[in-house]
C-alpha positions as CSV (number, residue, x, y, z in Angstrom):
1,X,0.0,0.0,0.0
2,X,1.4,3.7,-1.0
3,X,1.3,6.2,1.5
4,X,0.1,8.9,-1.1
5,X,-3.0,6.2,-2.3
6,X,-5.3,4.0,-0.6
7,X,-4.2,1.5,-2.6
8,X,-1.1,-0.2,-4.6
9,X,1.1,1.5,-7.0
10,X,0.3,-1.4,-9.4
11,X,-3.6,-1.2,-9.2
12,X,-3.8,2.0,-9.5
13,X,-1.0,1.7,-13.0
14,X,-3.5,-1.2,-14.0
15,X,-6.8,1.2,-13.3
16,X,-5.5,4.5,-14.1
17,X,-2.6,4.6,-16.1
18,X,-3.0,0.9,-18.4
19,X,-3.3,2.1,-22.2
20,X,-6.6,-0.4,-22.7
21,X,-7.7,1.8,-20.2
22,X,-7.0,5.2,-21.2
23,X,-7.9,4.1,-25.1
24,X,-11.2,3.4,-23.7
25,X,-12.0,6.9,-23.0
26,X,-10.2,7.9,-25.8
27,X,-12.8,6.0,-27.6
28,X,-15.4,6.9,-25.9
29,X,-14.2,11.0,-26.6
30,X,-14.5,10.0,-30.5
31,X,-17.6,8.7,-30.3
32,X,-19.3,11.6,-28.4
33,X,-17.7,14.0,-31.0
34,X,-19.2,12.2,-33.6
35,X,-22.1,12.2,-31.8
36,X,-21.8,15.9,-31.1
37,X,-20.8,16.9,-34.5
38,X,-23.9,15.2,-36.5
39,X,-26.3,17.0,-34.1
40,X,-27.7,13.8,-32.0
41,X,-26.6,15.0,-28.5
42,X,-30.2,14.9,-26.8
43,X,-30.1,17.7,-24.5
44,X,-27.9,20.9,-23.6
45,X,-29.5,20.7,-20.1
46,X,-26.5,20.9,-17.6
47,X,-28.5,19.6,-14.5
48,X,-29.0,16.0,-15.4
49,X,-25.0,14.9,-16.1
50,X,-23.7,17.6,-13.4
51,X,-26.7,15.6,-11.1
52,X,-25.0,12.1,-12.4
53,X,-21.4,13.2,-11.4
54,X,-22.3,14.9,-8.3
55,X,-24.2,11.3,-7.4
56,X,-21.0,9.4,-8.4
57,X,-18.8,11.0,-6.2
58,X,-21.6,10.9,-2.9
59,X,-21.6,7.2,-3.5
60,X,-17.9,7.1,-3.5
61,X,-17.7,5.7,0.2
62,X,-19.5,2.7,-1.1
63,X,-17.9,1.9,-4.5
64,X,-15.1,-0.5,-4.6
65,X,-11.6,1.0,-4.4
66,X,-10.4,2.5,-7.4
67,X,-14.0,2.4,-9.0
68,X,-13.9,6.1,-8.7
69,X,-10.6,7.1,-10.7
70,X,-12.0,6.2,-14.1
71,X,-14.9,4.1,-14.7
72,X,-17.5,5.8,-12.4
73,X,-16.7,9.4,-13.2
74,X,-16.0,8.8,-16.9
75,X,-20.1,8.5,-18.0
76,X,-21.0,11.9,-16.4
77,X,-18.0,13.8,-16.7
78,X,-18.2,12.5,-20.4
79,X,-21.8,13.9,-21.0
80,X,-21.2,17.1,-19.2
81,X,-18.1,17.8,-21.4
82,X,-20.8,16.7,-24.7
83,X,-23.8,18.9,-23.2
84,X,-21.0,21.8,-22.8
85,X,-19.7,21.5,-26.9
86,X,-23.4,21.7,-27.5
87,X,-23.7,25.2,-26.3
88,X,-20.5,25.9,-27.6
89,X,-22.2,24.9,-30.9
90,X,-24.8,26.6,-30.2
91,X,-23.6,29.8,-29.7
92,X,-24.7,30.0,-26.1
93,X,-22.8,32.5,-23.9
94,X,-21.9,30.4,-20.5
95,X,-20.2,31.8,-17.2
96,X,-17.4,29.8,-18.6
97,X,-17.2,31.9,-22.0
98,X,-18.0,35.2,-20.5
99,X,-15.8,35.0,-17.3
100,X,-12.4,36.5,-17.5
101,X,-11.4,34.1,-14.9
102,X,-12.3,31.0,-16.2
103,X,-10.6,31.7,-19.7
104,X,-7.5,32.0,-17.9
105,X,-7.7,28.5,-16.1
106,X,-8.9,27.1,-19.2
107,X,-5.7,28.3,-20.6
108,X,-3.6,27.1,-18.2
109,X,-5.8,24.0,-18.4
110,X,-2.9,22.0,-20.2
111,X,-0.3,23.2,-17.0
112,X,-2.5,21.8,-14.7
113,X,-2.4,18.5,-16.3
114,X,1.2,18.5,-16.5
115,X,1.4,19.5,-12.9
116,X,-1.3,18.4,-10.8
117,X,0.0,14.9,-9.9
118,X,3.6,16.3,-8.7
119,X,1.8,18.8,-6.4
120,X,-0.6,16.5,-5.2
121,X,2.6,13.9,-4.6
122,X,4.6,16.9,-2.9
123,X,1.7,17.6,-0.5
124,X,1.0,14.5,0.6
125,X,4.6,13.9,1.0
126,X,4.7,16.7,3.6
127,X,1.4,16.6,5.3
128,X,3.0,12.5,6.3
129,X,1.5,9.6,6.1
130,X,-1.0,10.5,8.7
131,X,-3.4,11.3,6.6
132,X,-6.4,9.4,6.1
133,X,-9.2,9.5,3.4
134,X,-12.9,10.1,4.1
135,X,-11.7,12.7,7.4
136,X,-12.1,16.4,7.6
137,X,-7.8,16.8,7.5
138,X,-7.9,14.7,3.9
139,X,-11.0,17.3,2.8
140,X,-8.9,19.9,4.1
141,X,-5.3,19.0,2.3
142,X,-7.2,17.9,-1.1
143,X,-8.8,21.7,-0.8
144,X,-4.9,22.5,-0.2
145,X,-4.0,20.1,-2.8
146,X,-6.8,21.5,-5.3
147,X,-5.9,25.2,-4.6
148,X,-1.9,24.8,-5.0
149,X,-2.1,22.6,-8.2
150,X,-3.9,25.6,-9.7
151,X,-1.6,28.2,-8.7
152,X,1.0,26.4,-10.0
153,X,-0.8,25.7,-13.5
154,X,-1.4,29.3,-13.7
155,X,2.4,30.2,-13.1
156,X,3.6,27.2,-15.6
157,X,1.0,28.8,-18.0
158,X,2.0,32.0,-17.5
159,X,5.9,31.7,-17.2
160,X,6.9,29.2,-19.4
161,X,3.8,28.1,-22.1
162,X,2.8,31.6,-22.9
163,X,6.6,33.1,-23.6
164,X,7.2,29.6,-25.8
165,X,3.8,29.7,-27.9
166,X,5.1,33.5,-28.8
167,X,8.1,32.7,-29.9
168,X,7.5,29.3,-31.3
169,X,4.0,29.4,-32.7
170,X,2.9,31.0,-36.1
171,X,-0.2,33.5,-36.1
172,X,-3.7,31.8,-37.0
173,X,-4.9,32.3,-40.6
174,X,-8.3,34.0,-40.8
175,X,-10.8,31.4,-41.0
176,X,-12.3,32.6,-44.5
177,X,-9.4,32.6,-46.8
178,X,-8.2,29.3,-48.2
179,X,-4.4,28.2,-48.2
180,X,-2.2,27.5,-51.3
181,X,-2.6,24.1,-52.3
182,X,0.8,22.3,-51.2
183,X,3.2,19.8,-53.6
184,X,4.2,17.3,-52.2
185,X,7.2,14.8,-53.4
């Protein structure tokens, strides 16, 4: 048993981390763009897959261990991310769209996935193996460990992806104007 997970490193490889696993949602991610882009996504109601995911994680205590990483989440998390391209679609202002905040952490949205799991491991590292899940101090350090993973998203984002996408990327074409056609060989 790991003292950062409340269960073994090679479970959690084999649930989390196995690429049958991860191709699974990366399946599943195909298919609901598919689904997405041909116009047969059946609602852009919010409240029904934010309900399933909120109903997930309030069953947690109950669900086998590891259930939660993956295969319990993945269903609602994957209709409220279908429901949200939808509105995108649609052309519907959201808080996410209109919120100067929330542009900016979905910006840095790719930092936090690079850094998220080494600030989690750093934290738990120094809060000791102490801590245990399901108690007020483990709400309190994942909080911590929520809060810190950010912050440091936002300062990867900011530091080091913003001043390498200037000098590395090339400007956008306009949308409306077609390229050259290219030769190749």
């Amino acid at each position: 048993m790991s003292s950062v997970l409340p269960m073994s490193l090679e479970y959690w490889w084999l649930i989390y981390f196995f690429p049958p696993v991860r191709l699974l949602e990366f399946v599943l991610g195909i298919l609901l763009a598919r689904i997405v882009l041909t116009g047969r996504w059946p609602s852009t109601q919010l409240f029904w897959p934010v309900l399933g995911l909120v109903a997930v994680l309030a069953a947690e205590p109950i669900m086998p261990n590891g259930y939660l990483w993956v295969a319990a989440t993945c269903v609602p998390a994957a209709a409220i991310i279908a429901t949200m391209a939808v509105r995108d679609q649609e052309q519907r202002t959201t808080w996410l769209g209109r919120a100067p905040l929330m542009i900016r952490l979905g910006e840095a949205s790719f930092a936090l996935y690079v850094v998220h799991m080494p600030v989690i491991y750093a934290i738990r590292h120094l809060a000791g193996p102490g801590q245990v899940f399901g108690t007020f101090p483990a709400v309190l350090l994942a909080v911590t460990m929520a809060i810190a993973s950010v912050l440091a998203a936002v300062v990867l984002w900011r530091v080091v992806e913003v001043p390498m996408m200037r000098r590395f990327s090339r400007p956008r074409q306009p949308a409306n104007t077609e390229r050259a056609p290219t030769r190749t060989g």
